[in-house]
Structure formats: C-alpha cells, structure tokens
PANU-705428 format. One record per residue (C-alpha): x, y, z. Coordinates in steps of 0.2 Angstrom, whole numbers, plus 2048, in hexadecimal, padded with zeros to 3 digits. Last residue first. Layout:
N
XYZ;...
//
This chain:
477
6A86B5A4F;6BA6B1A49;6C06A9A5D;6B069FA5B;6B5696A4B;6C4694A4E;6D36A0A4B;6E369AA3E;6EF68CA3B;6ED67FA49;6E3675A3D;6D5674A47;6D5684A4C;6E368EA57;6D7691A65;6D0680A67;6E3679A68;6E7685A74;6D767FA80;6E066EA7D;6F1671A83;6E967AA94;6E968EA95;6EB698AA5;6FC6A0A9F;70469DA8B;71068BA8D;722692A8A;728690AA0;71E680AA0;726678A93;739680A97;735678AAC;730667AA3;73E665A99;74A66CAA9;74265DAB5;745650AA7;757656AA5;758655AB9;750643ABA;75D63EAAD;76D645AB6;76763FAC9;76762EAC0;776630ABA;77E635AC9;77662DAD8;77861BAD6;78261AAC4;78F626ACC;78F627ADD;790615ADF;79C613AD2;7A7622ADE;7A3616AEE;7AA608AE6;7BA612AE0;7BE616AF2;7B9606AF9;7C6600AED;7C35F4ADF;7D35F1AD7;7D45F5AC3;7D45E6ABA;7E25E2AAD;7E25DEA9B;7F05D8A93;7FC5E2A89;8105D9A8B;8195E3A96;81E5F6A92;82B5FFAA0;83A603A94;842612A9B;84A623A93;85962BA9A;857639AA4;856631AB5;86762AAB2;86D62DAC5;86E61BAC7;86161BAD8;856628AC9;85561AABE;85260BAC9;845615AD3;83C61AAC0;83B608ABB;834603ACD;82760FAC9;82360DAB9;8205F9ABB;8175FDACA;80A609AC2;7FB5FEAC2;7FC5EAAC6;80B5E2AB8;8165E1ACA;8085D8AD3;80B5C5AD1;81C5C5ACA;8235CEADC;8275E0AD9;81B5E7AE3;81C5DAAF1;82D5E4AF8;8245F0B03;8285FDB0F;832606B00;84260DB02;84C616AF6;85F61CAF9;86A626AEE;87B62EAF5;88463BAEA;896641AEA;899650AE0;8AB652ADB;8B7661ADC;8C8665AD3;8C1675AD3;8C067AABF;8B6669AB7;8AD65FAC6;8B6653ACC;8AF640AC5;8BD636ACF;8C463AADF;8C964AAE9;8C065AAEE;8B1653AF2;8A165BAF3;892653AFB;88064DAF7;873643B00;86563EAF7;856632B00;84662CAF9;835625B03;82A619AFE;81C613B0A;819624B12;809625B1E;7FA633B1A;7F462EB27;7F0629B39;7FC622B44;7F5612B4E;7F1610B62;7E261AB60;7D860CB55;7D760AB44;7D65F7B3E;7E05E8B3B;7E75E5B4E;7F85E8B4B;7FB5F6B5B;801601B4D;7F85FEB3F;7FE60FB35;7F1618B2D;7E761BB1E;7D7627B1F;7E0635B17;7E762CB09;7F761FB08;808628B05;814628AF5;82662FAF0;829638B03;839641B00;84A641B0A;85564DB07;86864DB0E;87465CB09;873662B1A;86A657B27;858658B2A;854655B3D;84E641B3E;84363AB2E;831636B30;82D622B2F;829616B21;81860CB24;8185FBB1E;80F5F0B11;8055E0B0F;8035E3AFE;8085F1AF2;7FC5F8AE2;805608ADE;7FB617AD2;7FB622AC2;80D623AC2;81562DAB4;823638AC0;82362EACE;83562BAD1;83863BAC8;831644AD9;825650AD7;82064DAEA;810648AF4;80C639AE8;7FC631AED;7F2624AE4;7F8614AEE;7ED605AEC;7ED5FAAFC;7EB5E8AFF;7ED5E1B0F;7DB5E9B16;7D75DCB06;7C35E1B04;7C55E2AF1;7D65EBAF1;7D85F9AFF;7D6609AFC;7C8611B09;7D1603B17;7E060BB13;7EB5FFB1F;7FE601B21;8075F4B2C;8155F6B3A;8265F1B35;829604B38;836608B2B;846615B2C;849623B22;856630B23;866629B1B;86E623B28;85E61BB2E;85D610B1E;86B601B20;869601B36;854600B33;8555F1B26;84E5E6B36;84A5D6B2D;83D5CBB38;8325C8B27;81F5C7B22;8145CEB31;8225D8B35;8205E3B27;82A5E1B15;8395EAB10;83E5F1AFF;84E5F9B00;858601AEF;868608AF3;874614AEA;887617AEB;890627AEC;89F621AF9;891623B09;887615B00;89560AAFE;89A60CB11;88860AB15;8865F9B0B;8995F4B12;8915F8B27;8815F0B23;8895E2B1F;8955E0B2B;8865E1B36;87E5D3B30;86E5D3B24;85F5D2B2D;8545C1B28;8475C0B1D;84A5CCB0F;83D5D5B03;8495DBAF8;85B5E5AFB;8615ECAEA;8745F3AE7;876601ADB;883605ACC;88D5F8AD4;89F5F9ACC;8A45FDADF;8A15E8AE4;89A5EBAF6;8A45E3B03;8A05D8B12;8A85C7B0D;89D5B9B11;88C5BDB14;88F5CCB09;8875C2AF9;8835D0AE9;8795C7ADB;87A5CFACC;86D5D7AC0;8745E1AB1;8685F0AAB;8635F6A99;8535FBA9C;84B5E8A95;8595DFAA2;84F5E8AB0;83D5E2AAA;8445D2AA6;8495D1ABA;8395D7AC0;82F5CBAB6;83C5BEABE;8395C5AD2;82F5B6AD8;8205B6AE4;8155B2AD7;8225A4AD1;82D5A7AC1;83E5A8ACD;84D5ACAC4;84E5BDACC;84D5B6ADE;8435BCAEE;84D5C0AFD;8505B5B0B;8615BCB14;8705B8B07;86E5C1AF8;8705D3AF4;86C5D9AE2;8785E1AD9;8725EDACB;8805F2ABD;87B5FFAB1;87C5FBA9E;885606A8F;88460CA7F;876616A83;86B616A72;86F604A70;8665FEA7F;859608A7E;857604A6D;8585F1A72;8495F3A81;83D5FCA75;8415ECA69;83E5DEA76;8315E9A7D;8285ECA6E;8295DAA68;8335CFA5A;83C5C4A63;84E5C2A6A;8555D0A6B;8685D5A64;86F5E8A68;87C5EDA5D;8885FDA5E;890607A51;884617A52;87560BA52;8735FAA4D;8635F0A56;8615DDA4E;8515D3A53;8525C1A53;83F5B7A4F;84A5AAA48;85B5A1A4E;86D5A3A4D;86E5B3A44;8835B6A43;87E5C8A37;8875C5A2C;8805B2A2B;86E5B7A2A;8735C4A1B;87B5B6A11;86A5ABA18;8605B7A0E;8525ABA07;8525A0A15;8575AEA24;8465B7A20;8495C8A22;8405D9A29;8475E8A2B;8465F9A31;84D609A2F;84C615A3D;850627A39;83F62CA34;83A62AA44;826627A49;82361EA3A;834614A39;82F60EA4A;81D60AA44;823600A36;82C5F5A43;81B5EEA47;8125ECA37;8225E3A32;8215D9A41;80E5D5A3E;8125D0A2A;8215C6A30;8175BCA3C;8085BBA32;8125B1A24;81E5B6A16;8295BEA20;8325B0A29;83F5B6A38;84D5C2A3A;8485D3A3F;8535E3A3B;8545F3A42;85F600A3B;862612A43;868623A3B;86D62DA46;86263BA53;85862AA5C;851634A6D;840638A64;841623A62;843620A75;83662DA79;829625A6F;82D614A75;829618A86;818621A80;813610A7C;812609A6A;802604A63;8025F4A5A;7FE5EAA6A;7EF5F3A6C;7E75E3A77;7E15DAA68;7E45E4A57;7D65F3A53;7E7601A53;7E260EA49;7E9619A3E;7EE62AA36;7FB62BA27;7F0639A20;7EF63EA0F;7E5632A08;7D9634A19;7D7647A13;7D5641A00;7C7636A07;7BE641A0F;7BE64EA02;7B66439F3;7A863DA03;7A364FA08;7A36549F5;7986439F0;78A6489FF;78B65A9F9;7856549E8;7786499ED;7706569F9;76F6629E9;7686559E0;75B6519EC;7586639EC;7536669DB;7496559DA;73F65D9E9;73D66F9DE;
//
C-alpha cells in the first residue's frame, strides 16, 4: 500500500513538472535580475512604442561580438517585443562598412532611428538615448525654449550642483531646442519661441523687459518662472506674473512634519490639490529653500489659475523670517506651483478656427516659488524630472504628446521626513509587535475556549488511558 502510494506521489510529481514547463515554453515571460533593472523599459517608453502605427527600423552601430553588442541587442529586442512594428538592428561597422557608409556612421555605439521618412541619430546605445530618438522621430518636429539671460540665472552648460546641464539633456531628450534669450539690450521676444524660461535670477529684469515678456505672453505665448525667496535673490518677478493671477511672497515655506532629515529648508511636497496634467504621474516634489505663492485677485473671465502643489496641514508661511511658527506667519496649505490659462477668441490672425474666421488665443504661465528643483543636485530626487517635463509640455500646449523623463537607474534614498519617521515608528514600535502579542492572545483564547470545563491537561490524560485511546482503569470499574 505505501509503495502504491509513493508511486502515485511520483507520478503526480512528473505531471506537474511536464506541465510547467510547456507553460514556461509557451510564454515569452521574463525577468529582469541585471543591476539596477536597466533591461526593463519604463512605462514612458511603453507609450512611445504603442504610438509607433508604421513600420519603424532601429539600428545600432557598434561591435557585436562582445558584451556590448550582446547587451544592446538584448535591449533593442525588447522594443521589437513590445511592437511588432519596430525592427531592430545591430551592425558592427568592420564587417559591414558598405552599410556604415550609407548610413554616414562616423563613430561607434551610433544609433539610427528611421521612421515614416525621417531619421533621428543617437549617440549611444541606451534607453533614453533610444526612447528620446522615437520621440523625436514620431513628431517630426522640435519645440523652441528660450531661456532668459542677463540677471544671474543658472546656466545650461553648467555640470556643477547648482548647474542646470541635467536639465538641459533632459529637455534635448523630449525633443526640445534650448536658446538663450538676452532682453538687456533689445527688449523683444523672438515670436518663433515656443516658451520663454526665467530660472532662479538674481537681479530683476528691467522694466522693458517685463513689458516684451507681457506683450509676448498676451499674443498667445507661455512662460515658465521659477523664483527663489529673499533669503537667496533680491529678484522681484511680481510685475512678470501678477497679470496672470499669481504673484510670490519671497517669504519662506517651512513644513516642519516634511522637511528632509532635520533641514526646516528642505521640504518634500506630497500634495496635489488639482487633476492638473502638470501633475498627472508625480508621486511627490523635493524643493529647497522655497517660497510661498500668493491667492489670485477677483477671477477674471477666461483666466484660471490652479494651485499644482501645497505643503500639508502643518506647513506655513514664515512670515516674520524667524524659522519657526509663530502668529505672524500664514498657516497652510501654502501653494508653491501654481498654473495660469487665459483664453480669448480672436477674429483675425493666424490659426482661425475653421467656419468663423475666428482663432483661439491662449496664454500659459507656471510659476514655482522655487528654482533649486531643477538644479543637477536635486533634479534626479523624486518626481521632479516628471514634473518639470509635464510643465514644459502642457506651457507648449503638447500635453498629449508623450515625454521621455528616464535617467540613468541608480539608486536613490527616500528623504527622512518627521512624517515618514513617525510612520516607521508606528510600524516596527507599535505595529508589529502589537500584531504578534495579538495572534498569541487569540491562540490562547481558541485553547481555552475547546479545553472540556473544570478539568486540567493531566486529569484529561488520566481519563483518556494511557494511550489516550480508550477509559482507564477507574473510569471501566
């Protein structure tokens, strides 16, 4: 009967195994074990290749025979995996230099995008080199973004922490061209700029200045103004943003439940009050040394302004700038990225509308009290990449087209809060060991609750015999 069995168990061990692997060999599933995931692509890659509906080639030009060609090709295979449509490539220019040379290759690693008769060329093989190309390709065209210079503001060529360079690739990546824009001299704003940036600067702009940034804004362009508080600038960017229904307080935001390891400087932003597409995907802002933005005057028609992010509860504005609450300051919520449209109906111009002769003029502004977000050093921290993407998106009114917001994987830790503190506190202080003590407590309640009344473990062991099968002894006579 046990030999029986054994063979029985046998058997049903072989017909789990036989059907587990013709599952797996029917199954394309895998997983990524490599350092960081850097096989896996992002969800922003994902929607760039459910957006490719022709046939698309992407071809990598470097040495296949070693670990670089075997990693690219494991790369580019999941493109082709997740879109039939896209073929993929990879050539070493030694054996094939006929195909090097069609192609104009000038150097190795080079990454060839063709799509509906356009190319896009990349210099390496990466998923944001190759993300960025098929964006690229799939629009056909790039957006302008002319970044003011001239009163302090940080540079796109500068690889410091304080630099903007990260911010710079970031931009090129979503098919964006970055030029600087200099009013200083002749006060007028180029009209080919898609959106004119103001970051972090020093000194005020003039007030020529102001006026040809208003005049452009007021003709259907879009601005992008990060400020800093007093403590870092004496810029008033007041007379640029008031006609559009925000203006800052220079005074700095404090969140002493969210601030970064102690840093009352530091403050992790985790609320969105608004479904805005600007902060569609964002987990959360890390900004530093920010300022308060403040209420908007009596709604105007066609003008809406919305709050994009606040501090909590227990944030507040520092008014009296003594670095903790007191009754001077404003108590929170408090904006620190606000967004502006203002639409009108013009009768006369470009871009009518078909049947009226009409066109539909529309002003963009965003304003954050805070430039520091998109400096090198904290720009990779939480969601600011996707956050600066989405403004740049939405300020060019291409809020449905697809971004490219993936950096290079590497690990990042999460800021300690007093918020998040308290919560591990709560948790391996007082919630798991509340859990055990609380399983052990129900144990011994079932225990009691089946144990027969008024006897003791060992009188029911005399009862039962001592084989605990039948009557004793005393219990029979």
């Amino acid at each position: 009967m046990r030999a029986r069995r054994s063979l029985l168990g046998g058997v049903l061990v072989a017909v789990a195994a036989i059907g587990v692997n013709v599952v797996a060999a029917r199954s394309n599933a895998q997983m990524d074990l490599s350092e960081n995931r850097r096989f896996s692509l992002t969800s922003d890659t994902r929607n760039l290749l459910a957006a490719v509906r022709s046939p698309m080639r992407i071809t990598a030009f470097l040495y296949d025979k070693g670990a670089a060609g075997r990693d690219a090709q494991f790369l580019l295979d999941r493109y082709h995996e997740l879109n039939d449509r896209v073929e993929v490539r990879v050539i070493d220019p030694d054996e094939r230099p006929s195909e090097a040379r069609r192609y104009d290759i000038k150097g190795y690693s080079t990454v060839v995008v063709e799509y509906e008769g356009r190319r896009v060329d990349v210099p390496e093989v990466s998923e944001v080199q190759v993300s960025s190309a098929i964006l690229r390709a799939e629009l056909g065209t790039t957006k302008t973004l002319c970044s003011l210079v001239g009163h302090g503001e940080a540079t796109f060529d500068d690889e410091s922490k304080q630099g903007l360079s990260q911010l710079a690739d970031l931009l090129r990546n979503n098919a964006y061209v970055l030029r600087p824009l200099d009013l200083t001299s002749r006060a007028v704003v180029d009209p080919k700029c898609d959106a004119v940036l103001e970051i972090g600067p020093t000194v005020s702009p003039k007030a020529s200045e102001i006026k040809a940034l208003n005049d452009y804004a007021r003709a259907g362009g879009h601005l992008l103004v990060l400020g800093n508080s007093a403590l870092d600038t004496d810029a008033d960017l007041n007379p640029l943003l008031e006609p559009w229904g925000i203006s800052i307080s220079q005074a700095v935001v404090l969140d002493p439940q969210r601030s970064v390891q102690g840093d009352p400087f530091g403050v992790v932003i985790q609320s969105f009050p608004t479904a805005h597409p600007i902060v569609q995907g964002v987990p959360s802002v890390q900004l530093s040394v920010t300022t308060g933005l403040l209420g908007q005057d009596a709604p105007l028609l066609g003008r809406t302004v919305s709050a994009l992010a606040t501090t909590g509860d227990a944030g507040y504005l520092d008014a009296d700038g003594n670095v903790r609450e007191s009754a001077g300051d404003i108590h929170g919520p408090i904006p620190v990225a606000e967004a502006s449209d203002v639409s009108r109906v013009e009768n006369s111009g470009e871009n009518r509308v078909p049947g009226n002769g009409a066109r539909i003029v529309r002003t963009r502004v965003v304003a954050v009290g805070n430039s520091h977000f998109v400096e090198n050093e904290l720009l990779d921290d939480l969601g600011n990449r996707r956050f600066i993407v989405n403004a740049m998106s939405w300020l060019t009114e291409a809020e449905q087209l697809l971004t490219v917001s993936t950096s290079p994987p590497k690990p990042h830790d999460l800021p300690w809060t007093d918020e998040r503190q308290r919560l591990v506190i709560a948790v391996a202080v007082v919630g798991m060991p509340g859990v055990a003590i609380g399983l052990g407590l129900l144990q011994w309640l079932v225990g009691r609750r089946t144990r027969p009344s008024g006897t003791t473990p060992s009188q029911r062991r005399r009862r039962s015999g001592p084989s605990g099968s039948g009557p004793s002894a005393e219990t029979a006579a």
